[in-house]
N, C-alpha and C positions, 0 to 999 in steps of 0.2 A: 312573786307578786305581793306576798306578803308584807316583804322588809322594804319594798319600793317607798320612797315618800311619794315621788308623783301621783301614788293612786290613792284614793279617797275614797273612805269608808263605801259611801254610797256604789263608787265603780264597782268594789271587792263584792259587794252584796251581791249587786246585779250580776256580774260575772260568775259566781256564786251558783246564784237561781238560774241560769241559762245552761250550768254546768250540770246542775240538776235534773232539771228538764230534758236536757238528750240522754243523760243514763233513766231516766224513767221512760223515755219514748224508744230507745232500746230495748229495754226488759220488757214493754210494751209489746213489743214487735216480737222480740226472740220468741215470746210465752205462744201468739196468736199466726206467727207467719211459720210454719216449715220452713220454709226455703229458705227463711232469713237463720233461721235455729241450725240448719246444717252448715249456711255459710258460716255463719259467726264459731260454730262447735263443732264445729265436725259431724263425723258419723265415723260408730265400731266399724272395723275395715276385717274380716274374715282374714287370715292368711295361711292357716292348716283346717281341709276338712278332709275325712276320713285317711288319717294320716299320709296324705299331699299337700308338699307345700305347694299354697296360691301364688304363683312367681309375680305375674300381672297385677296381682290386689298387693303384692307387697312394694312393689316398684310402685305404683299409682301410692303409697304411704310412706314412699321416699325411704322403704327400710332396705337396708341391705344386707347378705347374706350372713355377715359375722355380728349383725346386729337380731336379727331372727333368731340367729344360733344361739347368741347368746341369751336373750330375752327367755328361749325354749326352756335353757339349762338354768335360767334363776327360777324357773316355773316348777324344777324339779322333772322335768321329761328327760328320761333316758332314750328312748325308742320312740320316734314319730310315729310310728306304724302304730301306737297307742292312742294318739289325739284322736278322737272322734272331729274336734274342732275347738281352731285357737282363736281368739278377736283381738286384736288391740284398739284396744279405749281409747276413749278421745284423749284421757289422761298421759297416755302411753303404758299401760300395765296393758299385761296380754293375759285373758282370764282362757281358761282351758276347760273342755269337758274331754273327758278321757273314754275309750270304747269303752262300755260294758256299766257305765255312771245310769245310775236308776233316775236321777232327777236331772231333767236337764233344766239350769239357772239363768235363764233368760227367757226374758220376755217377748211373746208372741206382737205385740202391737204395742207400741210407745207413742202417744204424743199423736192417735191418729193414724201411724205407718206403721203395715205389715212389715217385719222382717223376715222374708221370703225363704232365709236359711232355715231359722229356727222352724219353721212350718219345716223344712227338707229334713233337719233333725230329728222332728217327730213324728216324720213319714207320714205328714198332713199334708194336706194341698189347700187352697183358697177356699175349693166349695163347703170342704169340710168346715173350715174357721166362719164362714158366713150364715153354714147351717146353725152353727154354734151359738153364733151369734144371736142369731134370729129366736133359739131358743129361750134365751135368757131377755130378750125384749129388745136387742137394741140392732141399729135396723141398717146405721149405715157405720163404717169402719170407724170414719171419721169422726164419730163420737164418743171414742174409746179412749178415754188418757192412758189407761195400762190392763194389760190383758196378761194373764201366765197361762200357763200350764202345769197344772199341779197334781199329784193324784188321780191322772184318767181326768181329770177334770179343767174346765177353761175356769181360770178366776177374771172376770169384768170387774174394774173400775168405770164410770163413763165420767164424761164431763157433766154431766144433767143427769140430779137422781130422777 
């Protein structure tokens, strides 16, 4: 478009600004919609918990066996029967907590959404994280941009101080 002579400044400009305009109404959207954030990015896909591979969540992530395998053994995993629980990122790195890990390094609530594992990893359940919630002032899930688990302790971010 650039080296065109047929287009003229003004076209390039305004095509330009329209071009603009939909990645801002995208970023828009990714930031405010869920659904649109999982469609456009994904979501971590669990594929070992308590050293079992997830065959279904790894198939549903289009992985396959020698691709698992191998991803495990760049992770540094000798023995499955060690993973507590593997994820692979939207990136495609598979981040690992191994049995017997003091901290576990994921976030209980992202973006508004429980992730339901990490509650089963810290042998929490929902009422527990809502009680928790409830403690610290904030009332409903969905106001939480990042939530951990840190020290025995929930750390809240919300979206509204």
């Amino acid at each position: 478009m650039l080296y065109n002579p047929s287009i003229t400044l003004i076209q390039f400009i305004i095509i330009l600004l329209i071009w603009s305009l939909l990645i801002l109404i995208m970023r828009y959207i990714t930031i405010h919609s869920q659904m649109m954030q999982k469609f456009l990015n994904g979501e971590p896909v669990t594929v070992v918990r308590n050293g079992e591979i997830l065959v279904d969540n790894c198939l549903r992530a289009n992985l396959s066996a020698k691709e698992v395998a191998l991803k495990l053994r760049m992770a540094g995993v000798a023995d499955i029967a060690m993973v507590k629980r593997a994820v692979l990122e939207q990136g495609g790195q598979l981040t690992i907590v191994n049995q017997g890990d003091a901290n576990i390094k994921f976030p209980v609530i992202t973006d508004g959404t429980v992730d339901p594992d990490v509650l089963d990893l810290m042998e929490k359940d929902q009422e527990w994280l809502e009680e928790a919630l409830r403690r610290q002032g904030v009332d409903r899930i969905k106001d939480v941009y990042l939530a951990e688990f840190r020290n025995n302790q929930l750390v809240v971010a919300t979206y509204h101080h």
